[in-house]
C-alpha positions as CSV (number, residue, x, y, z in Angstrom):
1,X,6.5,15.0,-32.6
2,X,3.5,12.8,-32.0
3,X,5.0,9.9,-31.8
4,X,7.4,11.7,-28.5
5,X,4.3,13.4,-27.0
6,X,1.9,10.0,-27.2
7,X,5.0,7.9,-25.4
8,X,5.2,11.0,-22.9
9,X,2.0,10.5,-22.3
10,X,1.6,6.7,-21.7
11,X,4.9,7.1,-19.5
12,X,2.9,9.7,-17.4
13,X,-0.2,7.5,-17.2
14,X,1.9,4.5,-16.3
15,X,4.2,6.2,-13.6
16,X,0.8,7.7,-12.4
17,X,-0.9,4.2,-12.2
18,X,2.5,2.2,-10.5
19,X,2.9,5.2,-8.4
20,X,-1.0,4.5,-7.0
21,X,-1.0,1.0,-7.2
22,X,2.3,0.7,-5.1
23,X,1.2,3.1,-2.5
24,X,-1.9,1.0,-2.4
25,X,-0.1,-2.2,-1.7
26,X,1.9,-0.6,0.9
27,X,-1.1,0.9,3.1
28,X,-2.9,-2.5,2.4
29,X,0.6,-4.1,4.3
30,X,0.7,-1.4,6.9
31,X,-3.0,-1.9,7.6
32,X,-2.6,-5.5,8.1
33,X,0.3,-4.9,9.9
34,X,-1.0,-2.9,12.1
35,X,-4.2,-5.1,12.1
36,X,-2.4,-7.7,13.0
37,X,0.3,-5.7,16.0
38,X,-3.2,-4.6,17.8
39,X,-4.2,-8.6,17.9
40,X,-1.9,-10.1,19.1
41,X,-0.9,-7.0,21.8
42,X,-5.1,-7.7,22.8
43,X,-4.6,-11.4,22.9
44,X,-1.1,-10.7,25.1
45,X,-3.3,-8.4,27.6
46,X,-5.9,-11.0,28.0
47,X,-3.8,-13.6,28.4
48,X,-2.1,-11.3,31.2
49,X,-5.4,-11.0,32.9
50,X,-5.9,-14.5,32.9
């Protein structure tokens, strides 16, 4: 019975963790994304001014 509820319990901590840690990956690429979508539309617009 131990043995089954320690397991459960790393598998919860892990699948917590790689749950998190993905998330955080993909808003750190959506961010950048994004970072990057609003520079070059801002480099587009001045360039149309010019």
């Amino acid at each position: 019975m131990s043995i089954i509820n320690l397991s459960f319990i790393q598998i919860t901590i892990i699948l917590f963790f790689g749950i998190s840690g993905l998330w955080f990956w993909i808003d750190k690429v959506l961010n950048f994304g994004n970072y990057l979508g609003t520079k070059n539309y801002s480099n587009n617009q001045t360039g149309e001014k010019k």
